[in-house]
RODO-2510 file (C-alpha; in nm, 4 decimals, decimal comma):
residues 87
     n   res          X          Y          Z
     1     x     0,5808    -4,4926    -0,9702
     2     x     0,5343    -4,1235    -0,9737
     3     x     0,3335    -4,0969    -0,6555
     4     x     0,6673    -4,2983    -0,4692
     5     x     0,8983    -4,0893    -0,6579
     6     x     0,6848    -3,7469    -0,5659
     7     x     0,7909    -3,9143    -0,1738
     8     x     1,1053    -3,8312    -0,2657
     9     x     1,1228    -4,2519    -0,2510
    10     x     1,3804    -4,4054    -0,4865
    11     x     1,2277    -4,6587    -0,7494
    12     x     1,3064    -5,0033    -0,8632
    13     x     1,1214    -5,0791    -1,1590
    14     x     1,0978    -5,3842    -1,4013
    15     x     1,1881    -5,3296    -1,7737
    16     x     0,8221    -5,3853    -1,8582
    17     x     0,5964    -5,1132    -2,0114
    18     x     0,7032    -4,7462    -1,9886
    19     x     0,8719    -4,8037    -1,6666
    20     x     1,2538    -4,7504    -1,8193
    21     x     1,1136    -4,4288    -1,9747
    22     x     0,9456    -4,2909    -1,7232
    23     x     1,2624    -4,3495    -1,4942
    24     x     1,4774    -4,1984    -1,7673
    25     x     1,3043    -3,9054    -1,8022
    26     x     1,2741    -3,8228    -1,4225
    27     x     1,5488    -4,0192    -1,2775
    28     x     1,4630    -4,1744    -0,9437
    29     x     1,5139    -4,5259    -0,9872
    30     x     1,6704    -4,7830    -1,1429
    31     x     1,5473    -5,0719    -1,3514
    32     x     1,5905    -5,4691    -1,3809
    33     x     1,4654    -5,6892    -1,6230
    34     x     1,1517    -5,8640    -1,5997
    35     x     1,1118    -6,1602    -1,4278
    36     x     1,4923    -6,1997    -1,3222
    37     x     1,4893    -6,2185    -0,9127
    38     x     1,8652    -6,1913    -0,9310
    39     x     1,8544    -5,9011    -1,0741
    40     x     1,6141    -5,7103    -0,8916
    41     x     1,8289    -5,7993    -0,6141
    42     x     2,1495    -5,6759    -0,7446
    43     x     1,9329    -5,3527    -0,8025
    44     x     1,8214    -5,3072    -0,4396
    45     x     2,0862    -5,4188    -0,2431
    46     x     2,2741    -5,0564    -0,3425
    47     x     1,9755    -4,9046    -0,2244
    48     x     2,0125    -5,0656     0,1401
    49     x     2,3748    -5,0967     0,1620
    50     x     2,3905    -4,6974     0,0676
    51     x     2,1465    -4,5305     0,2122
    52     x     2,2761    -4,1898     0,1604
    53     x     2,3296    -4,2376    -0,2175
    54     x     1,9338    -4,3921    -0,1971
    55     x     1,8039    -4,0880    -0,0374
    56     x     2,0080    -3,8584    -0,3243
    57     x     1,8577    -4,0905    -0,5638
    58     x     1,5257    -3,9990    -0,4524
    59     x     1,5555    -3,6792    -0,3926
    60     x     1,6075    -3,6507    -0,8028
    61     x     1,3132    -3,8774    -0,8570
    62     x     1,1368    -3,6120    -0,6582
    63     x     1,2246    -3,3553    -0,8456
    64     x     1,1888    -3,4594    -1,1294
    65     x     0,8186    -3,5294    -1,0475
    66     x     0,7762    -3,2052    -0,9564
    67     x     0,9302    -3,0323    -1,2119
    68     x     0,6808    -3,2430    -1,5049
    69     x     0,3522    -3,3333    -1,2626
    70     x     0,3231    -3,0845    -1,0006
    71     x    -0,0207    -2,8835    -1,0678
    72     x     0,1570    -2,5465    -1,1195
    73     x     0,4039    -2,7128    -1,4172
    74     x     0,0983    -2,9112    -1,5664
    75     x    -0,0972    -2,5447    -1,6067
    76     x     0,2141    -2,4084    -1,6965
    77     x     0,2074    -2,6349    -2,0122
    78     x    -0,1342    -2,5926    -2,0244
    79     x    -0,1226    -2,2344    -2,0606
    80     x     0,1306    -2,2117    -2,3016
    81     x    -0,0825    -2,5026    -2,5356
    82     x    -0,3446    -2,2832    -2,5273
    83     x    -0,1560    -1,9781    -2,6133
    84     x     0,0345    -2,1293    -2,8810
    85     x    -0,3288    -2,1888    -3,0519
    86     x    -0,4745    -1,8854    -2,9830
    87     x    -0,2351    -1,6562    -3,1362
***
């Protein structure tokens, strides 16, 4: 999920696992529940019938990736767990 949202890709994710977190916490995507083919449908067809709202959607997926996993925002968390120990 994070490598298609870092594609600035919008997600459609089950409700299984720490899917609905993970798309909480970055936005992105949206979630259906497990196992319901009805629903997953009623989530993408949004996605294809507005594909300008998709592409905003992942474009907040994206940065919300970026802004949490990018290298320079993992050291910066890094740094400051280290700091926070050493003082």
């Amino acid at each position: 999920l994070i490598e298609a949202l870092a594609c600035g890709v919008p997600v459609v994710g089950s409700h299984s696992g720490n899917i609905p977190a993970l798309l909480a916490e970055l936005g992105g995507g949206v979630t259906f529940p497990e196992r319901d083919p009805q629903a997953l449908a009623a989530a993408l067809r949004p996605l294809i019938q507005q594909p300008a709202e998709a592409r905003a959607l992942g474009q907040v997926g994206r940065a919300g990736v970026l802004g949490t996993y990018a290298v320079t925002a993992v050291a910066e968390r890094l740094y400051q767990a280290v700091i926070s120990v050493t003082r």
